[in-house]
C-alpha positions in Angstrom: 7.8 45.2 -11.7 5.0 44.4 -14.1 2.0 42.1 -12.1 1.2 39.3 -14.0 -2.4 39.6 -15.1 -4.6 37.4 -12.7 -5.9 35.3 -15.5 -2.2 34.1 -17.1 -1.6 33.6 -13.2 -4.5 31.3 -12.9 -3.9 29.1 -16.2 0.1 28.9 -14.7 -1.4 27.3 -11.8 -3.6 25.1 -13.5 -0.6 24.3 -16.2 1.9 23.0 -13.8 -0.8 21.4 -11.5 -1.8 19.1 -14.8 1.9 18.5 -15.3 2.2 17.0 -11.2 -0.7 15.2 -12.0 0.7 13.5 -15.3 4.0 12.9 -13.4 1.8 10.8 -11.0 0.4 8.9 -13.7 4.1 8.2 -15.7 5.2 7.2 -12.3 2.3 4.6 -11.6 3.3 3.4 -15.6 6.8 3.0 -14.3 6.1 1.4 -11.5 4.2 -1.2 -13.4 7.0 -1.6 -15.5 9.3 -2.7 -12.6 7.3 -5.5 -11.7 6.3 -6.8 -15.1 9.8 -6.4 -15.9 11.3 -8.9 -13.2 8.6 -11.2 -13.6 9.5 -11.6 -17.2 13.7 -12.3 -15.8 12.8 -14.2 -12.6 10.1 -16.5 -14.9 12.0 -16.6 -17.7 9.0 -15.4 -19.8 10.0 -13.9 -23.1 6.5 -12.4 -23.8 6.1 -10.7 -20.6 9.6 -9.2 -21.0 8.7 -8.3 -24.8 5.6 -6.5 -23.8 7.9 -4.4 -21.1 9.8 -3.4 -24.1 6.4 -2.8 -25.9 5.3 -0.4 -23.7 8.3 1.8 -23.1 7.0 3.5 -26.1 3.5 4.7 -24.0 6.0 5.8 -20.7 8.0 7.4 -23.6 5.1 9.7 -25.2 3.6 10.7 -22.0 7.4 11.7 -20.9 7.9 13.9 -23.8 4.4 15.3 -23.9 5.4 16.5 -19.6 8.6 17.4 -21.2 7.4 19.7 -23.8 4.7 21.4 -22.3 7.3 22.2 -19.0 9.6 24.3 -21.7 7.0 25.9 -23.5 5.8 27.3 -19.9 9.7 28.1 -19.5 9.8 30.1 -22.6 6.3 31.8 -22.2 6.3 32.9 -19.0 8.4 34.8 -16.3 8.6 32.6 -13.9 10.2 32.9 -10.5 10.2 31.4 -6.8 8.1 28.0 -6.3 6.6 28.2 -9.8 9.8 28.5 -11.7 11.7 25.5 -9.4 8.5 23.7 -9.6 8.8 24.0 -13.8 12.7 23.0 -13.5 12.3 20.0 -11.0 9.8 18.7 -13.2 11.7 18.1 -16.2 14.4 16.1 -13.8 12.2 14.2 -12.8 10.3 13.5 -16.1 14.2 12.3 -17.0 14.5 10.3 -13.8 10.9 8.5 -14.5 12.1 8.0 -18.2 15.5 6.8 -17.5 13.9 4.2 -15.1 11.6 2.9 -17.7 15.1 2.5 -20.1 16.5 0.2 -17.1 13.3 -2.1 -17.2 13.5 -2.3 -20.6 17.2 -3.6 -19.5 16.3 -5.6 -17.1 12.9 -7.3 -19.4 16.1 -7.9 -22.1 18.2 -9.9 -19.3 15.4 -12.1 -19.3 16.2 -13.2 -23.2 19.9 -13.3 -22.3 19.3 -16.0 -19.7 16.4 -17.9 -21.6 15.6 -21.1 -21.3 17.8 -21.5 -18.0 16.4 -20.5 -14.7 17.6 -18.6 -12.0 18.6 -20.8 -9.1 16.4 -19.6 -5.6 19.4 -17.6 -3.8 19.9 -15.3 -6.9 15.8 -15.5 -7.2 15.0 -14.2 -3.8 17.7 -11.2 -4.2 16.5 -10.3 -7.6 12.8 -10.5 -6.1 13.8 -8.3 -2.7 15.6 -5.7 -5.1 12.8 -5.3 -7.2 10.8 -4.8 -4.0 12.9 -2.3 -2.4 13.2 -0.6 -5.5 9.2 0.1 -6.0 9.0 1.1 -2.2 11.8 3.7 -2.7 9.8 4.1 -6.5 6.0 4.5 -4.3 7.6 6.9 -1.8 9.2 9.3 -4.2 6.0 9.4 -6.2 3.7 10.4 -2.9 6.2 12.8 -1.8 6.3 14.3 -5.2 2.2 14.1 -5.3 1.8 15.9 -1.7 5.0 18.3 -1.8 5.9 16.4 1.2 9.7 17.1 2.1 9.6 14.6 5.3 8.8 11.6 2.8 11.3 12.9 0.3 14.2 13.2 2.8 13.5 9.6 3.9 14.8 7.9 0.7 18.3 9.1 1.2 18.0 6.4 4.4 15.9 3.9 2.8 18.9 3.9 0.1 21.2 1.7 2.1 18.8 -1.5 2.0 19.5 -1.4 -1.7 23.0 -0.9 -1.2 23.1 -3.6 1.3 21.0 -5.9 -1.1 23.6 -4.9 -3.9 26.1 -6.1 -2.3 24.8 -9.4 -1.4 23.6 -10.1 -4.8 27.4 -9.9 -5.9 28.4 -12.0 -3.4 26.2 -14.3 -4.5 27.3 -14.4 -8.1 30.8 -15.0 -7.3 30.4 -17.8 -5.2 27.9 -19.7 -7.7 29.7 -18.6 -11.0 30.9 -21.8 -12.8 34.0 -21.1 -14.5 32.7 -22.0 -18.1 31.2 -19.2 -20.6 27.4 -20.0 -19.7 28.5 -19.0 -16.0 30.4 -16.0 -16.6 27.9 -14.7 -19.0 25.2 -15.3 -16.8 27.2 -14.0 -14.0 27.8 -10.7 -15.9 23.8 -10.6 -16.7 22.9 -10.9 -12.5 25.8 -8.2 -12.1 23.7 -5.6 -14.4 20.8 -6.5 -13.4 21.9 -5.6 -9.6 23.2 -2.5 -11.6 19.7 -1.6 -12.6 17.7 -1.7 -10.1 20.5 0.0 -7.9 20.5 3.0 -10.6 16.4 3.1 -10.0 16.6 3.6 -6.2 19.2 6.3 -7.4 16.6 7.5 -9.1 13.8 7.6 -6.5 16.4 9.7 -4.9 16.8 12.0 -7.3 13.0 13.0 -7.2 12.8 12.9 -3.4 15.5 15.9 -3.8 13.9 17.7 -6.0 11.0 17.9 -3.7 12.9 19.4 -1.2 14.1 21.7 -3.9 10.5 23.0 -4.7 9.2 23.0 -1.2 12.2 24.2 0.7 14.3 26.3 -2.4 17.8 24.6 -2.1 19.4 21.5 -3.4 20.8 18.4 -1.8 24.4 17.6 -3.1 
């Protein structure tokens, strides 16, 4: 088998370590994203939400940019072991960070959908405790990505049921304060997907804590 010339080997390295690093920093831009995001729904503030929606387009670039530059080193290079699942997990998780961003953007939109009207404080403090359970979930994956730390990632599996639980609540909620006129049931339907968002986004942290596990430890959960 041909040895791969030690110079190519050290660029490789230094290739997919600047990829991890940029996934770190679209990660830190999602996270923001989540928090400006319900502060825009649970505050009813239109410009907040609209500069959520605003910056999608910087979580975007930076996601495509990862993207690209993880298949050119695909196509270029004979990869195999921890440097070719390393080059595969990050592109799933480039789409997990990017498909996160899309459910703020959802979420900032809700925030238009229920304007001027405010949330009452039940349906407030779930909202508020999903968001936060969602961006620990969000923090962890990140740091296990950042360290290659398998123990973190395998914790978010667990920490997945608080959502569930906090899911679960939130449509309890909505059915037993939904008046049966068209405001209610529209603004019912717009707590539902909201619940739905940030449920998908914990699914999401998820997703990246496995595919730590998969670089690290060379198999896949699921």
């Amino acid at each position: 088998m041909e040895t791969e010339n030690p110079v190519a080997q050290d660029q490789l390295v230094s290739d997919l370590d600047a990829l991890r690093r940029d996934i770190v920093v679209l990660g830190a831009m999602v996270v923001e994203a989540m928090q400006a995001a319900t502060a825009a729904l649970l505050d009813t503030d239109l410009a907040t939400g609209e500069k959520v929606i605003e910056g999608d387009l910087a979580i975007d670039s930076l996601a495509h940019s990862i993207e690209d530059r993880a298949y050119e080193i695909l196509a270029s290079r004979h990869l195999a072991g921890e440097e070719l699942r390393t080059t595969v997990a990050i592109i799933k998780v480039v789409y997990a960070l990017g498909r996160t961003g899309d459910l703020m953007i959802n979420v900032a939109k809700a925030s238009r959908h229920l304007y001027p009207h405010p949330l009452d404080s039940r349906l407030r403090g779930l909202i508020d405790r999903m968001r936060e359970q969602a961006t620990i979930q969000m923090r962890v994956a990140i740091d296990a990505f950042a360290d290659m730390d398998p123990v973190k990632a395998s914790a978010l599996s667990d920490m997945d049921d608080a959502m569930d639980d906090l899911q679960r609540d939130l449509f309890r909620t909505i059915f037993t304060n939904t008046t049966p006129d068209e405001v209610g049931i529209q603004r019912a339907v717009q707590m539902a997907l909201v619940g739905r968002f940030f449920e998908r986004t914990a699914d999401h942290a998820v997703s990246i804590g496995e595919r730590v596990t998969y670089i690290v430890e060379g198999w896949q959960q699921g």
